[in-house]
The first five atom37 places (N, CA, C, CB, O) and aatype in JSON, in Angstrom:
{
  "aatype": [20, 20, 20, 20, 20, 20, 20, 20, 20, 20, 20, 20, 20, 20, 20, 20, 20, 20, 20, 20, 20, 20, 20, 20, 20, 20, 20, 20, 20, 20, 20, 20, 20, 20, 20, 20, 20, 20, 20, 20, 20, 20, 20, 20, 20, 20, 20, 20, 20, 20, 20, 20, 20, 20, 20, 20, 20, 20, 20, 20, 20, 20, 20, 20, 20, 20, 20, 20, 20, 20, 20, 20, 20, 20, 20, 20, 20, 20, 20, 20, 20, 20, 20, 20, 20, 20, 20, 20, 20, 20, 20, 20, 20, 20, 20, 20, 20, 20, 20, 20, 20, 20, 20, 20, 20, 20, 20, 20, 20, 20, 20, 20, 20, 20, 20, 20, 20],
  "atom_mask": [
    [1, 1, 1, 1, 1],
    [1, 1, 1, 1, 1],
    [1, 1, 1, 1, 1],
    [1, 1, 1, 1, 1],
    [1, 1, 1, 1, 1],
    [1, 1, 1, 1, 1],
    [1, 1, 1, 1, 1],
    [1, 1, 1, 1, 1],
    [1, 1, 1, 1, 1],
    [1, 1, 1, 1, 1],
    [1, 1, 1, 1, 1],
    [1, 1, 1, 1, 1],
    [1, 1, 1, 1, 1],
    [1, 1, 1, 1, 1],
    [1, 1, 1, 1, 1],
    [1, 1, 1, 1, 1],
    [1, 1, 1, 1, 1],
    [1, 1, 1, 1, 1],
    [1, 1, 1, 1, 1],
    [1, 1, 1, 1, 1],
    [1, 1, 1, 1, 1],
    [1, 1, 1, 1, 1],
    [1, 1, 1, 1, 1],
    [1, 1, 1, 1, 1],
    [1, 1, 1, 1, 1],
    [1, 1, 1, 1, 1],
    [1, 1, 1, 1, 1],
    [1, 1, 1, 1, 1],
    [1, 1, 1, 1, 1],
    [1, 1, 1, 1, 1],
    [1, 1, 1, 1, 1],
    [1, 1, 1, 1, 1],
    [1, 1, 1, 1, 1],
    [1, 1, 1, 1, 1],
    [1, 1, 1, 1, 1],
    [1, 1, 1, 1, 1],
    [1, 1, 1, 1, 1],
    [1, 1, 1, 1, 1],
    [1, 1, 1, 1, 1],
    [1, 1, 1, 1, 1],
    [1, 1, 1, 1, 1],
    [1, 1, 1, 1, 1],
    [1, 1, 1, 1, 1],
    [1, 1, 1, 1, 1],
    [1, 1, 1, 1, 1],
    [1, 1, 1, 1, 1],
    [1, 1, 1, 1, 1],
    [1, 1, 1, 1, 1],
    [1, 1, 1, 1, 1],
    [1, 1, 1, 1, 1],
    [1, 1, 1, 1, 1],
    [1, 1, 1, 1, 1],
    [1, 1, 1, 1, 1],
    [1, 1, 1, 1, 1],
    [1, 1, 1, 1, 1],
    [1, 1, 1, 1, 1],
    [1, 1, 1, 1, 1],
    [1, 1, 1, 1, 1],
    [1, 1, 1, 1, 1],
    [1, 1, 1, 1, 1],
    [1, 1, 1, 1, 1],
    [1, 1, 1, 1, 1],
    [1, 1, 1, 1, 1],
    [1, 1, 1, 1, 1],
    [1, 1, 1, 1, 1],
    [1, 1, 1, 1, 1],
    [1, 1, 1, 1, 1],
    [1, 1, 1, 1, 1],
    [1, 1, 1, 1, 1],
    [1, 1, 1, 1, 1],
    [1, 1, 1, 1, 1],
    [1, 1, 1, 1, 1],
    [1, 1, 1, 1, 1],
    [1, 1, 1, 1, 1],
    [1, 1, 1, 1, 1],
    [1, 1, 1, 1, 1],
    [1, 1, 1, 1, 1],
    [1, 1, 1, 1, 1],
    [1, 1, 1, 1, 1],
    [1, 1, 1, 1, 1],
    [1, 1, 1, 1, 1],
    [1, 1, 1, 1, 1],
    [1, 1, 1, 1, 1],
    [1, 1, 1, 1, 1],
    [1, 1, 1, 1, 1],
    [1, 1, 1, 1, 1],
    [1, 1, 1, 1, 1],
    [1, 1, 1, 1, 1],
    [1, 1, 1, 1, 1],
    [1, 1, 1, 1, 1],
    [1, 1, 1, 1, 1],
    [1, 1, 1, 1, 1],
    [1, 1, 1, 1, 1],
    [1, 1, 1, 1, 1],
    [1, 1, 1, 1, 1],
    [1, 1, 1, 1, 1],
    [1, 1, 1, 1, 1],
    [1, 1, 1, 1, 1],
    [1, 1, 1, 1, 1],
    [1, 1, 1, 1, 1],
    [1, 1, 1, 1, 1],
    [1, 1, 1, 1, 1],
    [1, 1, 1, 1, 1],
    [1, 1, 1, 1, 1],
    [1, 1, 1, 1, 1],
    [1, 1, 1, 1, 1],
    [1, 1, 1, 1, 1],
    [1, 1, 1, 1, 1],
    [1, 1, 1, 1, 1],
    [1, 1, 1, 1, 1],
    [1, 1, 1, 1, 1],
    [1, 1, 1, 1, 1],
    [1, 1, 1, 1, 1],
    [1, 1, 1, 1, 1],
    [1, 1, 1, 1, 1],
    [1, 1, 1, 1, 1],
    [1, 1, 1, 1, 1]
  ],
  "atom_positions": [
    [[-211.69, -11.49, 1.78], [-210.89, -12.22, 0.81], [-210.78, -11.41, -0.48], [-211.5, -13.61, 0.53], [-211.65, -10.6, -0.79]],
    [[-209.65, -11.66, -1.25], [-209.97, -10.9, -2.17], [-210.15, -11.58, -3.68], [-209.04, -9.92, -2.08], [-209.81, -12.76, -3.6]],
    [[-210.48, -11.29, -4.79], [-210.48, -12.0, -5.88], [-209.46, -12.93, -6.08], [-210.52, -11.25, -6.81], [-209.9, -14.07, -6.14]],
    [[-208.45, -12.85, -6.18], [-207.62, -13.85, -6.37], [-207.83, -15.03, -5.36], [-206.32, -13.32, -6.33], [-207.8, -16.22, -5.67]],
    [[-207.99, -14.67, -4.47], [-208.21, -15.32, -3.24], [-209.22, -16.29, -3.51], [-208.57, -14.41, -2.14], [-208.98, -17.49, -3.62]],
    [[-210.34, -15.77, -3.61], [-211.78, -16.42, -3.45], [-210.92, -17.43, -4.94], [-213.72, -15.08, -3.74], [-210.33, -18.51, -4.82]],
    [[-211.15, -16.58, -6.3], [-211.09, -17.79, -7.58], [-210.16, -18.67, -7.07], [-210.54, -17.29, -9.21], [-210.76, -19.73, -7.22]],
    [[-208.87, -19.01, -6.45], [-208.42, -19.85, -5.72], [-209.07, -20.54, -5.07], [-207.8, -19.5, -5.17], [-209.61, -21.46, -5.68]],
    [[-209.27, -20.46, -3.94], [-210.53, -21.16, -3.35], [-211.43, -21.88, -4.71], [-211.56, -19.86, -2.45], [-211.39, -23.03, -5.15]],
    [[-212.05, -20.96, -5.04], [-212.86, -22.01, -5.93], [-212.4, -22.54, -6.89], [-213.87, -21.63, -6.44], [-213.23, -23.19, -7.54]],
    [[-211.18, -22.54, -7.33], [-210.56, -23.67, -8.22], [-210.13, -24.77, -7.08], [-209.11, -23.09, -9.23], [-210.19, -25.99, -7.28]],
    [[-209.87, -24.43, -6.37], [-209.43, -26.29, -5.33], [-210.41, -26.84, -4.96], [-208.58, -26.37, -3.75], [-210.38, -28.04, -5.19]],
    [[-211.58, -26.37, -4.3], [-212.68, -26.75, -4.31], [-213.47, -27.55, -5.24], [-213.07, -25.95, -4.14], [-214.18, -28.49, -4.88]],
    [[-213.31, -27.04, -6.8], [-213.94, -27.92, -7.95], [-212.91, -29.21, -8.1], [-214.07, -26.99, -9.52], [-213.28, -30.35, -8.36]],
    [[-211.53, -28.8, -7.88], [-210.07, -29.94, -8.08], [-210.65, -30.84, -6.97], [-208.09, -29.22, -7.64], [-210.66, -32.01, -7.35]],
    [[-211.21, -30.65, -5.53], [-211.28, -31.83, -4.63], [-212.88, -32.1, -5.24], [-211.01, -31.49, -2.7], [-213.05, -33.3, -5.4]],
    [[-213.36, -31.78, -5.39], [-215.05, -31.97, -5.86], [-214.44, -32.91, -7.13], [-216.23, -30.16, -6.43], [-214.76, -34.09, -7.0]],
    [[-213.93, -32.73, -7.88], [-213.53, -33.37, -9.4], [-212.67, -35.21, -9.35], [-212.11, -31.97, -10.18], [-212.77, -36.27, -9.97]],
    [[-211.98, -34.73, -8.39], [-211.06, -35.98, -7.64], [-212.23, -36.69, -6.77], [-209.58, -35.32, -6.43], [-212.14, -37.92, -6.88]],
    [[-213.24, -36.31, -5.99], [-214.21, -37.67, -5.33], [-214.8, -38.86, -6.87], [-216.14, -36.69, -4.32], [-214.79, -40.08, -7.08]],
    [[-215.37, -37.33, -7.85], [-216.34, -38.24, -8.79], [-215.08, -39.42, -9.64], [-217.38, -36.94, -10.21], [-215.12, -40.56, -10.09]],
    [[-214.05, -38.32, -9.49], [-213.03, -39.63, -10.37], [-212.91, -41.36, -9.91], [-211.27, -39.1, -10.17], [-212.91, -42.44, -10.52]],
    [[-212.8, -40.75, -8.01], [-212.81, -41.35, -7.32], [-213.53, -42.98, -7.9], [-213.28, -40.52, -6.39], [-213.07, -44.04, -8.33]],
    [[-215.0, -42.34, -7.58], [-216.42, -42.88, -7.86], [-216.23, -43.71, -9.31], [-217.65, -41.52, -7.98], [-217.12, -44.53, -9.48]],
    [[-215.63, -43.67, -9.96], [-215.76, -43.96, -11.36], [-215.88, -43.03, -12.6], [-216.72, -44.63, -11.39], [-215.69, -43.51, -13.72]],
    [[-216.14, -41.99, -12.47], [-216.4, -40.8, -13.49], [-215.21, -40.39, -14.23], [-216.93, -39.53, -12.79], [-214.06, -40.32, -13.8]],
    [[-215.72, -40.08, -15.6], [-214.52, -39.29, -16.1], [-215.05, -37.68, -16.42], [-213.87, -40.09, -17.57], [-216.21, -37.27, -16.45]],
    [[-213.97, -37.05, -16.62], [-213.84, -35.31, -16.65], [-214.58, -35.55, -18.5], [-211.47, -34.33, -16.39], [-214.23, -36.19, -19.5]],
    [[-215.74, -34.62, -18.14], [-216.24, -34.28, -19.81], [-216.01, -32.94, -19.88], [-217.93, -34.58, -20.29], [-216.24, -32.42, -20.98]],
    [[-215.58, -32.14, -18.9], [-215.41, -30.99, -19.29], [-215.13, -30.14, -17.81], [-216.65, -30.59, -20.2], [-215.42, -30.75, -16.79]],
    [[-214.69, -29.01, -17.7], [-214.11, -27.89, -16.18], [-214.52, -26.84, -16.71], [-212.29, -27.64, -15.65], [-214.04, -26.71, -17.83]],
    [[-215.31, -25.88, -16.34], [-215.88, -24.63, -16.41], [-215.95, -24.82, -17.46], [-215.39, -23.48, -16.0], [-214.9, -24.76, -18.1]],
    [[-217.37, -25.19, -18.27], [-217.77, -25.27, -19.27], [-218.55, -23.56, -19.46], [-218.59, -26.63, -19.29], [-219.11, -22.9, -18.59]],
    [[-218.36, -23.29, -20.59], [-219.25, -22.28, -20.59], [-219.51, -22.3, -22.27], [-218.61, -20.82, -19.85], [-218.87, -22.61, -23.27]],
    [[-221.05, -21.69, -21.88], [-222.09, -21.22, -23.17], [-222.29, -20.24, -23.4], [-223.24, -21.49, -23.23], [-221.44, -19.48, -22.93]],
    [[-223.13, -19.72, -24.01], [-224.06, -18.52, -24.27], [-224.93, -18.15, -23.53], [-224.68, -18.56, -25.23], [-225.47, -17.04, -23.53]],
    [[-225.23, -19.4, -22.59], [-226.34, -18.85, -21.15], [-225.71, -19.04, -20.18], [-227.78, -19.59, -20.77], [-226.51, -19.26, -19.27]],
    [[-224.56, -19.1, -19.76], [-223.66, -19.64, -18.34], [-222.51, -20.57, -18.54], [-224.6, -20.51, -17.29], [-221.93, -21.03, -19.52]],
    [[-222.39, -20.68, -17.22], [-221.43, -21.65, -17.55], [-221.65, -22.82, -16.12], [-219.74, -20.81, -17.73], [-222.23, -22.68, -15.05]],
    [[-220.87, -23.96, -16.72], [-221.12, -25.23, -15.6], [-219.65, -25.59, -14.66], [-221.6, -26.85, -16.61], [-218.61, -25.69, -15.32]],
    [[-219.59, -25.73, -13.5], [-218.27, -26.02, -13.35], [-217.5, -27.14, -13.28], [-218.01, -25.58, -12.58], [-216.31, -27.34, -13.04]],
    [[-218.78, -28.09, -13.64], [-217.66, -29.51, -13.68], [-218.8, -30.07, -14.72], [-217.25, -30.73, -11.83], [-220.0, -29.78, -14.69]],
    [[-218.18, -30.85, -15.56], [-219.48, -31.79, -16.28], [-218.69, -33.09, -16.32], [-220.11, -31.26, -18.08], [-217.68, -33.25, -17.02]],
    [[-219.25, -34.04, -15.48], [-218.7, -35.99, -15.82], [-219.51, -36.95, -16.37], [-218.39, -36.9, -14.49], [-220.73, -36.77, -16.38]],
    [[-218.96, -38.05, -16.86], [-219.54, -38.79, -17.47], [-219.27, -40.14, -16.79], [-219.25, -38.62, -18.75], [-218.2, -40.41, -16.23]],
    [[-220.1, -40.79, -16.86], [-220.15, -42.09, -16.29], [-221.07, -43.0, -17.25], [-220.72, -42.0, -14.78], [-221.62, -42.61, -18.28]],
    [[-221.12, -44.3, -16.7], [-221.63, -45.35, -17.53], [-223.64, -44.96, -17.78], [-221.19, -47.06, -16.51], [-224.47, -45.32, -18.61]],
    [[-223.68, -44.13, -16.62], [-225.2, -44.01, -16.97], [-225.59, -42.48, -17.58], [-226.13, -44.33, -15.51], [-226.69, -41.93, -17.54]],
    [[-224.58, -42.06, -18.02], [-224.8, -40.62, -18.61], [-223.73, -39.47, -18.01], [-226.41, -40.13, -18.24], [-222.7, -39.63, -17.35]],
    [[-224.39, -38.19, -18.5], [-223.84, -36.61, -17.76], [-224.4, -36.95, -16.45], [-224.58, -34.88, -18.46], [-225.18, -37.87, -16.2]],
    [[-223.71, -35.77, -15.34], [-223.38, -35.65, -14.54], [-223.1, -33.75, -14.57], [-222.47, -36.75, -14.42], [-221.92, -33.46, -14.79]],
    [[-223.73, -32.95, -14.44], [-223.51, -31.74, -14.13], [-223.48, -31.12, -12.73], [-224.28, -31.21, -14.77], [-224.45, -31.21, -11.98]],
    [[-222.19, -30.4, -12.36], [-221.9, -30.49, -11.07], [-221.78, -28.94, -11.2], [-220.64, -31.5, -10.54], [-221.26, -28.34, -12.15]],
    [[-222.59, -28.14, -9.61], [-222.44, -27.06, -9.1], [-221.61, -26.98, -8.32], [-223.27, -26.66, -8.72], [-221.8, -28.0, -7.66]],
    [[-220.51, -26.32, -7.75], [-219.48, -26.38, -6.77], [-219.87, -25.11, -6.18], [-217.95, -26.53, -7.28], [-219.77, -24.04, -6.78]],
    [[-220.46, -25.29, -4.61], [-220.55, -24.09, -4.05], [-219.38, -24.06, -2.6], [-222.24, -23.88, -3.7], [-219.08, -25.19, -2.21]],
    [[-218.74, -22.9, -1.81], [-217.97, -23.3, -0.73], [-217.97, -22.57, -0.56], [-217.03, -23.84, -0.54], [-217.74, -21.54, -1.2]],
    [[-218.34, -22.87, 0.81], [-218.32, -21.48, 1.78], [-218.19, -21.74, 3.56], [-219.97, -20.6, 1.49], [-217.66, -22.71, 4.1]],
    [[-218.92, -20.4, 4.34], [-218.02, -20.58, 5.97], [-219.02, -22.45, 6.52], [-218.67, -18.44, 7.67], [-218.73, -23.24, 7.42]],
    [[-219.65, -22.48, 5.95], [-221.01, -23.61, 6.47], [-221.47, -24.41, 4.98], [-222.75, -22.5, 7.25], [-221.48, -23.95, 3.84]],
    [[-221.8, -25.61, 5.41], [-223.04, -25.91, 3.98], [-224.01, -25.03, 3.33], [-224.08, -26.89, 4.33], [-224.05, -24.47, 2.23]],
    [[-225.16, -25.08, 4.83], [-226.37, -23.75, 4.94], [-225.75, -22.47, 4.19], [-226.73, -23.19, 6.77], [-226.38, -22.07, 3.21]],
    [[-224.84, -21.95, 4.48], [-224.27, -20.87, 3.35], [-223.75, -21.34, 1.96], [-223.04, -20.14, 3.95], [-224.0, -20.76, 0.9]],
    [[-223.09, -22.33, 2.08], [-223.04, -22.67, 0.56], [-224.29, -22.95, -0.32], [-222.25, -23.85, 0.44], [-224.34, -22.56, -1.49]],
    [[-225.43, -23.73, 0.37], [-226.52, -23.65, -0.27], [-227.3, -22.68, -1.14], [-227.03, -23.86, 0.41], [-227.95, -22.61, -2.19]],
    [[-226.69, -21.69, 0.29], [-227.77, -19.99, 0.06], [-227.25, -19.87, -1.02], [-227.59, -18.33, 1.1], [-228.21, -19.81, -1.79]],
    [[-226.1, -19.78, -1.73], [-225.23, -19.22, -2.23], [-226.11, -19.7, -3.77], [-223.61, -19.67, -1.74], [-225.91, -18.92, -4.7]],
    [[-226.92, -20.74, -4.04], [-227.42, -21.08, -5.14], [-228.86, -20.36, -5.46], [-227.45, -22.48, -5.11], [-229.85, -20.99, -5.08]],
    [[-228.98, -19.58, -5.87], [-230.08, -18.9, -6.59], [-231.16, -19.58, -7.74], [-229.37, -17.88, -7.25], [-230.77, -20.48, -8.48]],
    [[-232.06, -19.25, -7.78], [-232.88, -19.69, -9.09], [-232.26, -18.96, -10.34], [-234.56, -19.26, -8.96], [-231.9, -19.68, -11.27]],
    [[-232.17, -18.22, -10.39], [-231.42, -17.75, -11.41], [-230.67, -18.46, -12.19], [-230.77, -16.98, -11.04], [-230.72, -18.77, -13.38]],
    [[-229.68, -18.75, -10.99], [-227.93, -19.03, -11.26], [-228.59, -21.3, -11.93], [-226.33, -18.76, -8.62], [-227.94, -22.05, -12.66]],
    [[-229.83, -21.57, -11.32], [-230.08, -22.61, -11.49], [-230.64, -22.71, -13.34], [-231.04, -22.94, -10.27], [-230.26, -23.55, -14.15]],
    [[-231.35, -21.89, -13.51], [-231.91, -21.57, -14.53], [-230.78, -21.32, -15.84], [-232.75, -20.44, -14.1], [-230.88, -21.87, -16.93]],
    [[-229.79, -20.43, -15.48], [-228.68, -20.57, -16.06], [-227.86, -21.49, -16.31], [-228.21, -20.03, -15.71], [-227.37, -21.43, -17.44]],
    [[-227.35, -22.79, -15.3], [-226.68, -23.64, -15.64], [-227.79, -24.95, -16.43], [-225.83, -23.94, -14.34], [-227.5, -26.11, -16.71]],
    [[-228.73, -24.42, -16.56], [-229.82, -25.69, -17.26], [-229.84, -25.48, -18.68], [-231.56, -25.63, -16.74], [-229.88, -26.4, -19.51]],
    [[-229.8, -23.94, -19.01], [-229.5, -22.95, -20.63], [-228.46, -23.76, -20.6], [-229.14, -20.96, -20.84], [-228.68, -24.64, -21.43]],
    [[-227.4, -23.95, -20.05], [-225.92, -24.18, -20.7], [-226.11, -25.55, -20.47], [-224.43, -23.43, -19.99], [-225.73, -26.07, -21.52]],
    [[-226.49, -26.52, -19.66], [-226.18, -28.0, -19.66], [-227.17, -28.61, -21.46], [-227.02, -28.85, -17.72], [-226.86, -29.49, -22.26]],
    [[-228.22, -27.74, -21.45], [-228.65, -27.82, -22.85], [-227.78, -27.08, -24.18], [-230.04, -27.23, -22.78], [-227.95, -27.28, -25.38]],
    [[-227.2, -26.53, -23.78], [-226.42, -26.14, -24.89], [-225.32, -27.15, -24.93], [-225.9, -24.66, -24.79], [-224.86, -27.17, -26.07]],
    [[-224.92, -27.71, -24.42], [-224.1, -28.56, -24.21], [-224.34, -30.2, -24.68], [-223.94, -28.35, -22.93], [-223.68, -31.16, -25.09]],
    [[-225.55, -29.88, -24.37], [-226.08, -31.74, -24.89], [-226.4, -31.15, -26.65], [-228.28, -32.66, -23.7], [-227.29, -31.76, -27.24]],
    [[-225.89, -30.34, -27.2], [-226.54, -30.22, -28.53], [-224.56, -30.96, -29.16], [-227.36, -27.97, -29.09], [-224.32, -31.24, -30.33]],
    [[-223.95, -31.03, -28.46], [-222.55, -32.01, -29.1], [-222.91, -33.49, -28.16], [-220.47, -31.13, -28.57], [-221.93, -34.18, -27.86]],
    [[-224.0, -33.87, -27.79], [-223.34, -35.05, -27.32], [-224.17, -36.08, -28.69], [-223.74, -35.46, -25.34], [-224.69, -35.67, -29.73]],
    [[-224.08, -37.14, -28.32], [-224.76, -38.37, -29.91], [-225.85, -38.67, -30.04], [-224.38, -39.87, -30.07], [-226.46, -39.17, -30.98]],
    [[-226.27, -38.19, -28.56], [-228.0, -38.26, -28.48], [-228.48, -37.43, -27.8], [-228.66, -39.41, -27.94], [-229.57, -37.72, -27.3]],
    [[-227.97, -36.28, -27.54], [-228.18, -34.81, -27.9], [-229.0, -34.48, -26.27], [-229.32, -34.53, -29.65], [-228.78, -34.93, -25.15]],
    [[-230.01, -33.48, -26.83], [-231.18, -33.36, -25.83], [-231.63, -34.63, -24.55], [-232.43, -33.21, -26.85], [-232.02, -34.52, -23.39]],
    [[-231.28, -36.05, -25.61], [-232.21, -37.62, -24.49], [-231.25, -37.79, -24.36], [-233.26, -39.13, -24.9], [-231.17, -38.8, -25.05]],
    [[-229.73, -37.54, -23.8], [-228.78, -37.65, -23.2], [-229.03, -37.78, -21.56], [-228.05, -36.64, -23.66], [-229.6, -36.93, -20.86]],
    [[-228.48, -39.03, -21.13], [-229.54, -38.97, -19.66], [-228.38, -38.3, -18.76], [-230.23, -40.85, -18.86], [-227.19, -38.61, -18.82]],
    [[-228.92, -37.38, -17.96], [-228.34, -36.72, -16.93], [-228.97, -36.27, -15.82], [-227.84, -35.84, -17.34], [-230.18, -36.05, -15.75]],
    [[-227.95, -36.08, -14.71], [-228.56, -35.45, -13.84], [-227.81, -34.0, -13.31], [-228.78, -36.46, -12.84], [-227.02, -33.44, -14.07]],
    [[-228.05, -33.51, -12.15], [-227.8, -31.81, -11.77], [-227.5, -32.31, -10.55], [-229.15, -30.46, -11.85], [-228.3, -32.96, -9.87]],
    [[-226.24, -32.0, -10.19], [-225.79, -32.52, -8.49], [-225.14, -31.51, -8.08], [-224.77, -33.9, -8.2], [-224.4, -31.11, -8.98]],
    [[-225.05, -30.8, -6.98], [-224.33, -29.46, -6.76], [-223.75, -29.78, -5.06], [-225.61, -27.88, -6.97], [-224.45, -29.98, -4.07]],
    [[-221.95, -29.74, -5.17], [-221.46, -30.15, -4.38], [-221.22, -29.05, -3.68], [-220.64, -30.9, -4.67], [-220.89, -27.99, -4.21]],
    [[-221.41, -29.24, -2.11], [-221.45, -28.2, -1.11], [-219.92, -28.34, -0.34], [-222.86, -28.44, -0.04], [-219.58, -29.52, -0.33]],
    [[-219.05, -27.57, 0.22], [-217.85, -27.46, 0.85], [-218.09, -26.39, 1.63], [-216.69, -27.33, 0.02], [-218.69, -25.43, 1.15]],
    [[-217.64, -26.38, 3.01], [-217.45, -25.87, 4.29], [-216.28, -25.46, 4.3], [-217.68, -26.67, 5.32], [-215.44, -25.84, 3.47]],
    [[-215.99, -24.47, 5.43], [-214.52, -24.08, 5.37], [-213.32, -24.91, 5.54], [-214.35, -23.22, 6.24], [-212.24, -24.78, 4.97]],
    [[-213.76, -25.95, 6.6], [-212.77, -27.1, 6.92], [-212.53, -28.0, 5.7], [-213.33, -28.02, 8.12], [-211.8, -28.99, 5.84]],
    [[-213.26, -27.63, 4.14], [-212.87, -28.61, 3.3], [-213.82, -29.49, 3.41], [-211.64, -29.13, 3.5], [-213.58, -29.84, 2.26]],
    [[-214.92, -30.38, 3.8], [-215.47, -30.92, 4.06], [-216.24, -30.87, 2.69], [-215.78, -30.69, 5.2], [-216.15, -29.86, 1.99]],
    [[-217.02, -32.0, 2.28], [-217.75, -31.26, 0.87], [-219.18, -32.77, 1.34], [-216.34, -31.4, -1.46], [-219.11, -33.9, 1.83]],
    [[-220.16, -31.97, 0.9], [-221.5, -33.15, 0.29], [-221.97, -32.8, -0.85], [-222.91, -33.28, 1.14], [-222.1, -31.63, -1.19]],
    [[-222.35, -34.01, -1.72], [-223.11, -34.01, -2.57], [-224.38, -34.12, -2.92], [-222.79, -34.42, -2.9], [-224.54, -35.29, -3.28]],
    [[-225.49, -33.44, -3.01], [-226.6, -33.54, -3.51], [-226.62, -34.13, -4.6], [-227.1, -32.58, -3.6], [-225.68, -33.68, -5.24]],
    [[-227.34, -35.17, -5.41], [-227.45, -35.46, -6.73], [-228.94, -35.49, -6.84], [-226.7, -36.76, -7.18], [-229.82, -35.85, -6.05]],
    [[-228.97, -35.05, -7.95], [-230.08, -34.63, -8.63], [-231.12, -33.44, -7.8], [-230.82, -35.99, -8.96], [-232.34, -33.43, -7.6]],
    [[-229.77, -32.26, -7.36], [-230.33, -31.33, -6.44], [-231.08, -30.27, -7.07], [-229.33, -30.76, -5.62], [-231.97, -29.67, -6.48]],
    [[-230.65, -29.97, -8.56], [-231.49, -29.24, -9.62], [-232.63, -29.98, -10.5], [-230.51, -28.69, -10.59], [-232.36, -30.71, -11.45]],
    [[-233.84, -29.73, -10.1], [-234.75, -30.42, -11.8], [-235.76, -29.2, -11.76], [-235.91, -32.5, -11.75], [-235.85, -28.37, -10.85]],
    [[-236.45, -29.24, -12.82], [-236.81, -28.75, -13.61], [-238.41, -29.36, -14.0], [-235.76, -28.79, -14.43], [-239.04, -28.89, -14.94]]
  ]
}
């Protein structure tokens, strides 16, 4: 695949990942958020707080999983905290880390609260 290709892919992927939580009740707080330590690719809000969403997609789940690193976890936690420094109650802003998995057929699951810390 090639770059254009893949960032395609992963912009429809976050668009159908973005459309379930709407689905669900959520609203859009933000689409590729980015900080000074990373960036997040979906952030929603709902009645019980943030909602920070990983969008991984790939040939399988099991590969989309792989595809999440400690690193890359460690990084979107720098930025979901940089991020709670604009919300009204900042840091005790209640949230969770859910990172939605997609298969090639489109298929997607959600983990919630698949990142802690």
């Amino acid at each position: 695949m090639t770059h254009l290709t893949n960032h395609l892919a992963g912009q429809a992927a976050e668009e159908a990942v973005e459309a379930d939580y709407v689905r669900r009740g959520h609203r859009v707080a933000a689409r590729r958020w980015r900080g000074s330590r990373g960036e997040i690719d979906l952030v929603m809000r709902s009645d019980e707080g943030l909602v920070f969403i990983e969008v991984k997609k790939s040939r399988s789940f099991a590969r989309a999983a792989e595809r999440l690193s400690r690193a890359q976890m460690q990084r979107i936690y720098g930025a979901a905290s940089e991020f709670l420094a604009g919300e009204p109650d900042g840091q005790n802003t209640a949230l969770r880390f859910d990172v939605a998995l997609l298969d090639q057929s489109g298929q997607m699951k959600i983990i919630e609260n698949a990142i802690g810390f």
